[in-house]
C-alpha positions in Angstrom: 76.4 44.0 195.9 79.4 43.6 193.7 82.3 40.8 193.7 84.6 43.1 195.4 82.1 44.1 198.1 81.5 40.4 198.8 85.3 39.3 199.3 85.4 42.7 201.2 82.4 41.3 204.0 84.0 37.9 204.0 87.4 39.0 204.8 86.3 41.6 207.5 84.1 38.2 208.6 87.6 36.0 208.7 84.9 33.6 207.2 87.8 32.1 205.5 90.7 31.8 208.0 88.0 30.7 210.7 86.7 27.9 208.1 90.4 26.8 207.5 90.8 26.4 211.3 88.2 24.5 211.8 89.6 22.2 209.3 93.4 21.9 209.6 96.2 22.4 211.8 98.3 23.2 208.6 100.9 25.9 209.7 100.3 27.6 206.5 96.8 28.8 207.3 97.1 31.8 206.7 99.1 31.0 203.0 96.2 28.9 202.1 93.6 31.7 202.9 95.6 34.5 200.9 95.5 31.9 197.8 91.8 31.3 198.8 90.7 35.4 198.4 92.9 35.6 195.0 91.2 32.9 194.0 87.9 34.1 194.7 88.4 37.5 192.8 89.7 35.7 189.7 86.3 33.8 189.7 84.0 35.6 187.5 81.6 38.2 189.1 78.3 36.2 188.0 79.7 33.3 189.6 80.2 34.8 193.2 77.0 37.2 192.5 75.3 33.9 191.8 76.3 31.8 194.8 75.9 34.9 196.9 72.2 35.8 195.9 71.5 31.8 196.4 73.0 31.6 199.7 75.2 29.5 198.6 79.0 30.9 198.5 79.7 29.4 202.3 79.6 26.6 201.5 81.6 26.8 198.4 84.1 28.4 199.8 84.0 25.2 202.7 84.3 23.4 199.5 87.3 24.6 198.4 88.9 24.7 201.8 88.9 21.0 201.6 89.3 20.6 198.5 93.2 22.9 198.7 94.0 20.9 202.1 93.0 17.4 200.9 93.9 17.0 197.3 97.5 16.4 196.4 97.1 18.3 192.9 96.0 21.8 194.8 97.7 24.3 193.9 98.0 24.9 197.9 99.6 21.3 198.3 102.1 21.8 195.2 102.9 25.3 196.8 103.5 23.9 200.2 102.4 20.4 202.0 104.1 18.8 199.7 107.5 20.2 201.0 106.2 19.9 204.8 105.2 16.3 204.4 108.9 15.5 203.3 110.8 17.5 205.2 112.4 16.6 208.8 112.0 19.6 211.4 115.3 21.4 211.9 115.8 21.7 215.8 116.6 25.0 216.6 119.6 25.3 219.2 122.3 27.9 220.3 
């Protein structure tokens, strides 16, 4: 099974938005998980081939979840907790 095919079953799966649910009530779930997949196919194909064969690419991909939601040099903290955490909620009124 190739890369592509790989990514392809784990985004028909929602592996990774289900994963990121699990582990954060972020409202930029579904940000995080777009940056996850890019990630992913920018990995090189013995890599994923690799993890996949071993069993083992759920639970790096778990990795990385936590890794993007708990480190404050993630590319998906830079991109956007870091704004949320600093900003005050506008109320919304007419």
């Amino acid at each position: 099974m190739s890369k592509k095919d790989i990514i392809n079953n784990l985004a028909k799966e929602k592996y990774i938005e289900t994963t990121i649910g699990n582990l954060t009530t972020s409202p930029y779930k579904q940000d995080l998980a777009q940056d996850l997949y890019i990630e992913l196919l920018m990995k090189p194909d013995d890599l994923i081939d690799g993890l996949f064969e071993r069993d083992e690419l759920k639970f790096y991909i778990k990795k990385m979840v936590r890794l993007n939601i708990n480190s404050n040099t993630s590319p998906f903290y830079t991109k956007y907790e870091r704004y949320r955490k600093i900003s005050d909620e506008i109320p919304y009124t007419l």
